[in-house]
Every structure is written in C-alpha cells, then in structure tokens.
C-alpha positions as CSV (number, residue, x, y, z in Angstrom):
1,X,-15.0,0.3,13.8
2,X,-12.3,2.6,12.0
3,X,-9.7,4.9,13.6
4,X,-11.1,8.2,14.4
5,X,-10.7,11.2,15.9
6,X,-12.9,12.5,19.1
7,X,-16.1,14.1,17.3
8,X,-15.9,16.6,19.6
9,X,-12.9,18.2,18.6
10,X,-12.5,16.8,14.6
11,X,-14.8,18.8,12.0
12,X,-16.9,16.7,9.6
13,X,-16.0,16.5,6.2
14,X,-18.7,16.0,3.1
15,X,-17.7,12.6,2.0
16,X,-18.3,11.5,-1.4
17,X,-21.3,9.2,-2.0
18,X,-20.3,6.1,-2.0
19,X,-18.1,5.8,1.1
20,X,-17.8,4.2,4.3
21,X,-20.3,2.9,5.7
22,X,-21.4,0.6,3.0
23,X,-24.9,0.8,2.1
24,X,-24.8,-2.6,0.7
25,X,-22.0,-5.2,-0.4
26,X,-20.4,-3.7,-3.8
27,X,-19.7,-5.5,-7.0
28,X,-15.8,-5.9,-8.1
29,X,-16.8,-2.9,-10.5
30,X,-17.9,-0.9,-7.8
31,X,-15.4,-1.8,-5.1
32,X,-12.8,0.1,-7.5
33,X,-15.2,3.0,-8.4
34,X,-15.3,3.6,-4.9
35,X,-11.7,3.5,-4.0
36,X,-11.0,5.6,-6.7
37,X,-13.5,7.9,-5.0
38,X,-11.3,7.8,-2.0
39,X,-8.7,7.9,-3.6
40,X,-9.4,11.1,-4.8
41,X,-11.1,12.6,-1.7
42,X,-7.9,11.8,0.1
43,X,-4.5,12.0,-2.4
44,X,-3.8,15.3,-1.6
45,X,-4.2,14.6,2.3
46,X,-1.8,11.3,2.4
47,X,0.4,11.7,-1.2
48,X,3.6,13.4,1.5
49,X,3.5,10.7,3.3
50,X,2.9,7.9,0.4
51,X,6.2,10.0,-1.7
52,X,7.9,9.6,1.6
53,X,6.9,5.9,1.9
54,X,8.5,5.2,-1.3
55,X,11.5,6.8,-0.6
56,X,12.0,5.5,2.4
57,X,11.6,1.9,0.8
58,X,14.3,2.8,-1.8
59,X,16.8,4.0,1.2
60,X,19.1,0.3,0.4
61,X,19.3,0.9,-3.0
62,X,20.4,5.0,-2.7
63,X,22.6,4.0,0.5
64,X,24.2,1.1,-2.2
65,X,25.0,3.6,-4.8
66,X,26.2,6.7,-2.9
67,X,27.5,5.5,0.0
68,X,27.9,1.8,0.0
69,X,29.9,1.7,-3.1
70,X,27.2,0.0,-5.4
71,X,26.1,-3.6,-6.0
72,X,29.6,-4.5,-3.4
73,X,28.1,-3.0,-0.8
74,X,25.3,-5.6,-0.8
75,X,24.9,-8.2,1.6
76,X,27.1,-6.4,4.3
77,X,25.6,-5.8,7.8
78,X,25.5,-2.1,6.7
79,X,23.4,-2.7,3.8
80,X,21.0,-4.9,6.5
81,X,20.7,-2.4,8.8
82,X,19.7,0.6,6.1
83,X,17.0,-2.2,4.9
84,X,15.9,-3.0,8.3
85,X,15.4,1.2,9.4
86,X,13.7,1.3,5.7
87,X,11.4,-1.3,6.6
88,X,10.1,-0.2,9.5
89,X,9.6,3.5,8.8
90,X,7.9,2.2,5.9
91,X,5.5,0.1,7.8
92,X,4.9,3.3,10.2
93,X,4.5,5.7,7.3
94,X,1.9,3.2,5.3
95,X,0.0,3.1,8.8
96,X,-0.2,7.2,8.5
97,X,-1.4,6.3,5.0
98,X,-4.2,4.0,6.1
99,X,-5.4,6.2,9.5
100,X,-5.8,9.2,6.9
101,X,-7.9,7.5,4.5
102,X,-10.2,5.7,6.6
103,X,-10.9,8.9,8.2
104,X,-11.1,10.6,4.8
105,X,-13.6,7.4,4.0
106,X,-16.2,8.5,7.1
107,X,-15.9,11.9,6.4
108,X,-13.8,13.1,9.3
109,X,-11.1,15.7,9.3
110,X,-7.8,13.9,9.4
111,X,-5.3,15.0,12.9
112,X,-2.0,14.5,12.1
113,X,-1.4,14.3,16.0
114,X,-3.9,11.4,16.7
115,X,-2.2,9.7,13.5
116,X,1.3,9.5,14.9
117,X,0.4,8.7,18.4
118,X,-1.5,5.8,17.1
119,X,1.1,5.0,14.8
120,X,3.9,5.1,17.5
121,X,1.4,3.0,20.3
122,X,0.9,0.4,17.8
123,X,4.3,0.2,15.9
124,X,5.6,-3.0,16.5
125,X,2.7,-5.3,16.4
126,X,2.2,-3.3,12.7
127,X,5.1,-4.8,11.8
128,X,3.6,-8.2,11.7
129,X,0.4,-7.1,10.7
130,X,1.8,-5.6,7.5
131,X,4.5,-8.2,6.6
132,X,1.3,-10.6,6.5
133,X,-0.6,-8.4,4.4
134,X,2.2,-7.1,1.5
135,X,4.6,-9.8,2.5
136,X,4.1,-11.7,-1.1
137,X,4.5,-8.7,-3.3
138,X,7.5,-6.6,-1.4
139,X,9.2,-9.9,-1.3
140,X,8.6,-10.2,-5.2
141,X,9.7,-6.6,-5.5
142,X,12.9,-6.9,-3.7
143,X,13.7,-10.0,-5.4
144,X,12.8,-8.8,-9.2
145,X,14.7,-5.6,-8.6
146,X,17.8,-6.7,-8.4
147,X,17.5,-8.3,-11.6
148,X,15.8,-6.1,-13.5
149,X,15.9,-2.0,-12.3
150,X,14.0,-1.4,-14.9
151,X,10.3,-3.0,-15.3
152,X,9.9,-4.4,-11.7
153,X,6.2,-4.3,-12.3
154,X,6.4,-6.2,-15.3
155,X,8.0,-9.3,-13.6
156,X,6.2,-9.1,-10.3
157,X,2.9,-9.7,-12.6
158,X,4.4,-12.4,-14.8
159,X,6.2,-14.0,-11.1
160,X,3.2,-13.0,-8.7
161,X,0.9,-14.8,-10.8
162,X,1.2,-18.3,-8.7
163,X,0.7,-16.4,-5.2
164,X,-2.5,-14.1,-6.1
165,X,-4.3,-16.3,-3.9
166,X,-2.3,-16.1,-0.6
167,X,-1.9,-12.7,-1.3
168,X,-5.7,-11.9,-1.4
169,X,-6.7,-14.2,1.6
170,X,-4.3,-12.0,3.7
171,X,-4.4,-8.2,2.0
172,X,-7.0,-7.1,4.0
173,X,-5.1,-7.8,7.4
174,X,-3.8,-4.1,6.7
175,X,-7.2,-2.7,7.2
176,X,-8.2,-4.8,9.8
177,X,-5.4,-4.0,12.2
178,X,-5.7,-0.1,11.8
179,X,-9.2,0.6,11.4
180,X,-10.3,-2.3,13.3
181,X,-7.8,-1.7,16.3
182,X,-6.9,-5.2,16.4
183,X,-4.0,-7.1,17.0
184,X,-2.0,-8.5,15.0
185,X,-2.8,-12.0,15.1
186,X,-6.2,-10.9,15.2
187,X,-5.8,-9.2,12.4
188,X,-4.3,-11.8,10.0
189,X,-7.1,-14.4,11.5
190,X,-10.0,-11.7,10.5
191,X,-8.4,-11.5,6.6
192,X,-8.8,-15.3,6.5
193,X,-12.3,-15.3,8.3
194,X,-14.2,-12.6,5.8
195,X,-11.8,-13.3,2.2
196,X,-11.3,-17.2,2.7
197,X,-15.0,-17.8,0.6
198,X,-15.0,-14.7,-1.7
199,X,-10.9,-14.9,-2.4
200,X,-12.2,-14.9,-6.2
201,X,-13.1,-11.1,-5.7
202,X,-10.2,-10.0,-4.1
203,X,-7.8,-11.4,-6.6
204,X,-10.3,-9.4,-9.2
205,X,-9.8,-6.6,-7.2
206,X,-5.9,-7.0,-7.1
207,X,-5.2,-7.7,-10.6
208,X,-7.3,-4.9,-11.8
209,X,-5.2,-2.4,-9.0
210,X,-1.9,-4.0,-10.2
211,X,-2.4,-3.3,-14.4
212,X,-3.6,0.2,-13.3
213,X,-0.4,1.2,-11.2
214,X,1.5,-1.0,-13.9
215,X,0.0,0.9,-16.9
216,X,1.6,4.1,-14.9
217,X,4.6,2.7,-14.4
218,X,5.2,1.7,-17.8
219,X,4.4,5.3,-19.1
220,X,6.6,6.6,-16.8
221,X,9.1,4.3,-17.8
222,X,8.5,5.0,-21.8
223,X,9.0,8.7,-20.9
224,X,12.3,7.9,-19.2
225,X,13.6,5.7,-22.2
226,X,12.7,8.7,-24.6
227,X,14.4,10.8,-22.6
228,X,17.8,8.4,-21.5
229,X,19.9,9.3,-24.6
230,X,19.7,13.2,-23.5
231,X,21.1,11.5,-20.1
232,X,24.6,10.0,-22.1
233,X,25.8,6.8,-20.8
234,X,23.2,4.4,-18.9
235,X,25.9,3.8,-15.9
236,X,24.4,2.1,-12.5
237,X,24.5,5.5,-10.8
238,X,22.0,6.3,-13.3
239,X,19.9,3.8,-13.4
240,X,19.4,3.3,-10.0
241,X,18.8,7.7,-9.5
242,X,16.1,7.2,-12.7
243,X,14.5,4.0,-11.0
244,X,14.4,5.6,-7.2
245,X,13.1,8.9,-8.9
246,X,9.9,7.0,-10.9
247,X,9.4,4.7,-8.3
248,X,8.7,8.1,-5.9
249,X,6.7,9.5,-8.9
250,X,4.1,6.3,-9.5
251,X,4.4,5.2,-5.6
252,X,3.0,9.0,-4.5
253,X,0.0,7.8,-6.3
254,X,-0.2,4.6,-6.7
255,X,-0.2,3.5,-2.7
256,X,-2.8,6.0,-1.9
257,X,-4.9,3.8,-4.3
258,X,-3.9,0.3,-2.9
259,X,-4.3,1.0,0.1
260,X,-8.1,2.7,-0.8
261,X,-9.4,-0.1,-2.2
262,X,-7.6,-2.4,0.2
263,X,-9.8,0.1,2.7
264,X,-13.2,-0.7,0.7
265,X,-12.6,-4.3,-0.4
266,X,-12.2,-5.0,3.6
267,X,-15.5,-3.4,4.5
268,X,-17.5,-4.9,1.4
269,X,-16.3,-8.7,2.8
270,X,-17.1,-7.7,6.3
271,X,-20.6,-6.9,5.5
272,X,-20.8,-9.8,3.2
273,X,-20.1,-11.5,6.1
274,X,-22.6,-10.6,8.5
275,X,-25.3,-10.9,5.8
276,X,-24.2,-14.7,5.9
277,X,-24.5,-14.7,9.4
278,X,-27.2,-13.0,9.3
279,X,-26.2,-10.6,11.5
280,X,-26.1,-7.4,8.8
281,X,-27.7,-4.4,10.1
C-alpha cells in the first residue's frame, strides 16, 4: 500500500503506537495526535529536505531582489522560468518529504536512494498529482504575497476560507499518488472517492493544521517585529531577506506536519471506506 523499501535489505524501525496501519478509523482529535506522532518520529529524518522545499519555493522572490532588480523584474520571462525550476523542484522535494514519512509511519528505515529513484521515475506525473492537491492554497500564497510580505498566513485564512471544501475533497491526492503508487489521475479520482462523504472531517483536520503552523508564524513574525528597529530602515531588500528567512524557519517544520497528517487523514478515510463497503479487514 505505501512506498517502501525491500524488507530484505531495510531495518525495522520501533514505530510509535498509533501509526500506520490503522487499527481502527480515528476521530478528528486523534487524526492530529497521530500526525503529530509522526511528525515527531520523522522531523529530524525529512526537516533538510522540507528547509530546502521552502527555499526552493522562495527562489522568485530571492532571484527578484538580488538579481532581477526587485518588484521590475516581475512578470519577465526570467522571472517565469526561476518560478517554473522552483515549482518543480519543489514538487520533487515534497515527494522526498512524503516517501520519508510514510516509511517512518510503518516503521521502516528510510533509503535515501530508493527515495530519489522513485522521485525521479515518477516526476512528471507528480506534477499534476500535487498541483491538484495544494493547488488552492500555493495559489493563495503566491497571490497574498505580493501584497502583503508580511502576514501571508493571516490572509490565506481570511481568503482560503470560501475554498476549504475543494481543497479538502482533493488534499489527500498527495498521499494517494506516492504511497498508493498511483497515477495521477488515479490519484485525484481516489481523493474524491474516500473524502467526497466525510469532507466535514477533513476541513476539521485542515483548519486545525493551518491555526497551528499560523500560530508559529505569527510568533515568528512578533520576534521579527521586536527585533526590525535593531535592523534600521525596513527597505524591500529587507523585507523580502526577513520574509524568505521565517518562511525557511516555520516551513522546516510546519510541512513535515502537513504533510503527516495529510499521510494519516488519507489512511483513516480509506478504512472508513472499506468499512462502508464492507470490505475492512
């Protein structure tokens, strides 16, 4: 069911109690006590390559103010292209993400090697796969950015508000196409199929993950506004290196957490739907 190694050659690992496989489907309550769980279990294993997610995602906005010659810059092909390269590494790099924690989830020894050669054999198709699941909030991101650098999160709730829904029916299509090995298509279907008659706990699932990584990014924000009048003038060069650098900060930890309970919440609705199939083990 989920990406893993060869037993032969990958070591166990004592997972937590708690994780994949589900013993039974999981209350909204529980769904986050477990991803924290696996969040935990796995942050130090995946936060590299969530850091370097981040950063990659920020590469238009760096490229804009050192190289491109700041907000002029934008709209140019150049400016495209740096968003494009961003975009994709960033799908490959939240597939690393996802492989490491599912492991992490059934107690399997993570391979870096099996990781990227799955990553790179399936890179394309992920594209799709992931624009359907996080299409709603990285298009609400990009968009509230550029007119506010400095409480994104803030607006994206106030904004994202109207397109919970869409958001939950198709979250879990991340899961689904890397632990699941399916395709794309099959993916995004599969999201619909298990979340389309308990979409109520997802977006209870989602609003509680977006006021926790909000709750950290507004304390990382507060410590940067006590700290901006040691800085001197707020010019864009500044706010754009104290924006990238919090973003890196809160995104090391907060898409290892996502993406854990996006892990979870898949498996709960895939054994709530068997049970109404009547097909659960």
């Amino acid at each position: 069911m989920g990406i893993m190694p060869d037993m032969s050659q990958a070591q166990s690992l004592p997972a937590p109690v708690g994780l994949l496989p589900l013993p039974r489907p999981l209350m909204t309550g529980e769904v986050l006590d477990a991803s924290y769980r696996l969040f935990r279990a796995g942050l130090w294993r995946c936060m590299a390559y969530s850091g370097l997610a981040v950063l990659v995602l920020e590469m238009s906005t760096l490229y804009s103010v050192f190289i491109g010659g700041g907000s002029a810059s934008r709209g140019s092909i150049a400016h495209y292209v740096v968003f494009g390269i961003s975009l994709l590494l960033g799908v490959a790099l939240l597939g690393v993400v996802t492989l490491r924690l599912s492991a992490v989830s059934r107690g399997v020894r993570p391979r870096f090697r099996t990781e990227l050669w799955t990553v790179l054999a399936r890179w394309p198709p992920a594209t799709i796969a992931t624009l359907a699941a996080l299409g709603f909030p990285v298009l609400l991101y990009t968009v509230t950015s550029l007119f506010n650098p400095f409480l994104p999160n803030v607006l994206i709730f106030m904004l994202g508000l109207p397109l919970i829904w869409p958001t939950a029916l198709l979250a879990v299509a991340l899961p689904a196409f890397w632990c699941d090995r399916l395709g794309p298509f099959a993916a995004i279907a599969q999201a619909v199929r298990v979340s389309r008659r308990r979409s109520w706990r997802m977006v209870g699932a989602l609003l509680a993950t977006v006021c926790l990584v909000t709750v950290f990014y507004l304390l990382a924000a507060i410590i940067v506004g006590l700290l901006s009048p040691l800085l001197g003038r707020a010019d864009l060069f500044l706010i754009a290196t104290i924006r990238s650098m919090v973003s890196l900060v809160v995104g090391a930890f907060g898409l290892p957490f996502i993406v854990a309970m996006l892990i979870v919440a898949y498996e709960d609705l895939k054994l709530r739907e068997l049970e109404r199939r009547g097909a659960a083990p």
